[in-house]
C-alpha positions in Angstrom: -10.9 -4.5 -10.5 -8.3 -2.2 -11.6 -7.2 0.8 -9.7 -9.9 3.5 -9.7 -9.0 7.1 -11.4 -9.3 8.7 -7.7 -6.8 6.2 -6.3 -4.0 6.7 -9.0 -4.8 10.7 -8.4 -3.9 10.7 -4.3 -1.6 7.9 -4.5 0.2 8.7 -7.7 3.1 5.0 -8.1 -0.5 3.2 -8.5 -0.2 4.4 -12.0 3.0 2.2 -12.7 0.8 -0.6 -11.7 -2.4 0.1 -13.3 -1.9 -2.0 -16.2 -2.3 -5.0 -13.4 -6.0 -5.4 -14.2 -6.2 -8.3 -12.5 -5.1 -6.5 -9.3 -8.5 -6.0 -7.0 -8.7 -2.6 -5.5 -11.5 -3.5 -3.0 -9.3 -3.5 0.3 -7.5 -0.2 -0.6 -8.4 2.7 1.9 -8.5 6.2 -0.3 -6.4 8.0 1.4 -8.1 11.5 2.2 -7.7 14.0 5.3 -5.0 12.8 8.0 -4.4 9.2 6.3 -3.9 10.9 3.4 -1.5 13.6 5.6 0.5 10.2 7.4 0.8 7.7 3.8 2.6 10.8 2.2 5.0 11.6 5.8 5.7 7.8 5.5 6.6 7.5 1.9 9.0 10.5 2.1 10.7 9.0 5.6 10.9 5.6 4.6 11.4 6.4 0.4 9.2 3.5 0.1 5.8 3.5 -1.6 3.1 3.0 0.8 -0.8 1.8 0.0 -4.0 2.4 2.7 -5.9 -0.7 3.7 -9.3 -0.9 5.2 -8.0 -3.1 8.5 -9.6 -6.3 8.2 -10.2 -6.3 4.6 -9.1 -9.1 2.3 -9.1 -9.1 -1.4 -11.8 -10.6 -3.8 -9.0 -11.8 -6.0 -5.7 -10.8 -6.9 -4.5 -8.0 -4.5 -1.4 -5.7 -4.6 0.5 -7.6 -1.9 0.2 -11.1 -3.9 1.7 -9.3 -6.6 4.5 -6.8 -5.4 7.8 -7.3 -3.1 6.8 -5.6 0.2 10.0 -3.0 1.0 13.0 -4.2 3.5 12.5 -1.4 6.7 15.2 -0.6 8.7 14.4 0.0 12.5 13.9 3.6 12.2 11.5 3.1 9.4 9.4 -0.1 11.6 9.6 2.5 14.5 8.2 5.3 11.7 5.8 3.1 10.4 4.3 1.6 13.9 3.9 5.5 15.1 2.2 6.0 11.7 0.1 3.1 12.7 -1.0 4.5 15.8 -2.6 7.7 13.4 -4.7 5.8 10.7 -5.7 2.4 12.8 -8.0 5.1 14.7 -9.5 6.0 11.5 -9.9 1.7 10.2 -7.0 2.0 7.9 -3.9 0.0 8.0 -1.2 0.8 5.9 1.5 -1.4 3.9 5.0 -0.2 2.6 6.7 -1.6 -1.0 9.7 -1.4 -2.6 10.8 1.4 -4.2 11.4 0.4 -7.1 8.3 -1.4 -7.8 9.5 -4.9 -8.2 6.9 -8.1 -8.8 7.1 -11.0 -6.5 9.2 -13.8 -7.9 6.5 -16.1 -7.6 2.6 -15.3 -6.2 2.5 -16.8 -2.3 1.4 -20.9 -2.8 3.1 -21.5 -6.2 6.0 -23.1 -5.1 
């Protein structure tokens, strides 16, 4: 399921990846109201890009994080990130960080 019109709109790098039609959007979290609020504080801290998950969730097929290199934090950003945490696991969202620049995975997890 490709990414839906509303999530490219609030989480704006999902357009760079939108020609991944593959890519199931199932497990994303829109980000509205405070998650919306903390994704944004993160992104800007860490100059990462950061995605909303619904915690528990798992793909139906193909998801982001198969697919794209997660970001290398420093400590300041893990400590940024867990506080961040603390804000949107209240709400049932989780939140993962990738690198900016996009990058693909070298190979998808199992294929080696």
């Amino acid at each position: 399921m490709p990414s839906r019109p509303e999530f490219v709109e609030r989480v704006p790098w999902l357009g760079q990846v939108a020609k991944l039609s593959t890519v199931d959007s199932s497990e994303r979290a829109l980000p509205v109201g405070v998650v919306a609020v903390v994704r944004r504080a993160v992104e800007v801290v860490v100059r990462q890009h950061v995605m909303t998950y619904h915690v528990g969730a798992r793909p139906r097929g193909l998801g982001l994080c198969q697919v794209l290199r997660s970001a290398s934090l420093s400590r300041r950003d893990r400590f940024v990130l867990a506080a961040a945490e603390r804000v949107v696991r209240r709400r049932g969202v989780c939140s993962v960080v990738y690198a900016k620049p996009l990058a693909r995975r070298v190979a998808p997890p199992g294929t080696r």
